[in-house]
Each structure stands twice: as C-alpha cells, then as structure tokens.
C-alpha positions in Angstrom: -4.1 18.7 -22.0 -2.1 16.2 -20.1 -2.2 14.8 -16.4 0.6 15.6 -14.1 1.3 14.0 -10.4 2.1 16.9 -8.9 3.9 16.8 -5.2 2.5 19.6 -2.2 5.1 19.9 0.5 3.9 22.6 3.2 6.7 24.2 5.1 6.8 26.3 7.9 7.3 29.6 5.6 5.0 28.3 2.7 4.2 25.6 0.7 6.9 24.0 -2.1 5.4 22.1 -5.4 7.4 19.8 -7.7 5.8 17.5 -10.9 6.2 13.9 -11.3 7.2 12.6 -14.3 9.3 15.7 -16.5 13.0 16.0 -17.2 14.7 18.5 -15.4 14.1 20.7 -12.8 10.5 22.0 -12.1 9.2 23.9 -8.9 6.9 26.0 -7.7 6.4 27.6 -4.2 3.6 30.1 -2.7 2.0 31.2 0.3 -0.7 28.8 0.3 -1.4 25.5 -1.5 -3.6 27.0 -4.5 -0.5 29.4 -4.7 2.3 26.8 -5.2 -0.2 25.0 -7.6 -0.2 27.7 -9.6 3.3 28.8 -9.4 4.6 25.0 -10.5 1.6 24.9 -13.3 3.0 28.0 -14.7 6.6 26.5 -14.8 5.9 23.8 -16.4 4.1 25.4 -19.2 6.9 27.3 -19.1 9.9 24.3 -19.1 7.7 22.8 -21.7 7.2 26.0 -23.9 10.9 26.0 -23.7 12.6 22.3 -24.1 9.5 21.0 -26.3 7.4 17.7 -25.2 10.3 15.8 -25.1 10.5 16.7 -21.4 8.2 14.3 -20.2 9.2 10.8 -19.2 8.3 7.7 -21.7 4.6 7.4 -21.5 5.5 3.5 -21.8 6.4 3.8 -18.3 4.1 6.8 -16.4 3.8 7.3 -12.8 0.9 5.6 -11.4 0.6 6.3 -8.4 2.8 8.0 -5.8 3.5 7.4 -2.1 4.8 9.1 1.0 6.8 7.1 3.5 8.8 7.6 6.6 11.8 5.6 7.4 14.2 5.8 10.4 18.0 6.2 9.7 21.2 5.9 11.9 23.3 8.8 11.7 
C-alpha cells in the first residue's frame, strides 16, 4: 500500500481528481467528491497495473506537502 496526494477540484458539473507524484497522465472525475475519489483510485491502479512501479516519482524527492494559491495576472 502506498500514500498518494491526491488533488479534489469541484466544478460546476462535478468534481475532477488528479494524483501527485506519478508519471503521466492520471484523472478521475464523478458526480460527487467520494465519486472522483474513486474514479482517480481506480486509474491509478490501473496506470500502475499497466506501466509497472516505475511510474511514481523518485521517493528521494516525494511531495510533502501541497498548497493552493491564487495569484493575479495582467492579460
């Protein structure tokens, strides 16, 4: 069993999941949160089941912690 920093965005329409820390593209989506937690834990197994262990980043260098911020941009 391993430990993944998993990201929750909820949207208008749903709720969109992404995991911290893997090569490649991993993402999961649902009605609820439970539902994209589920989804993105499912394609992970999956992406792993697939491309081996390899996919995870170096555990010499794991994500600790991660933030949200805001920042204002000119257009």
């Amino acid at each position: 069993m391993r430990q993944i920093k998993i990201v929750i965005e909820k949207h208008p329409d749903g709720y969109v999941a992404y995991p911290l820390g893997l090569k490649g593209v991993v993402v999961g989506e649902g009605d609820s949160y439970d539902e994209a937690l589920a989804d993105v834990t499912s394609a992970i197994a999956f992406h792993v089941e697939t491309f081996g262990p390899d996919v995870f980043e170096d555990e010499e260098s794991p994500v600790l912690e991660a933030f949200v911020a805001e920042a204002g941009v000119t257009l």
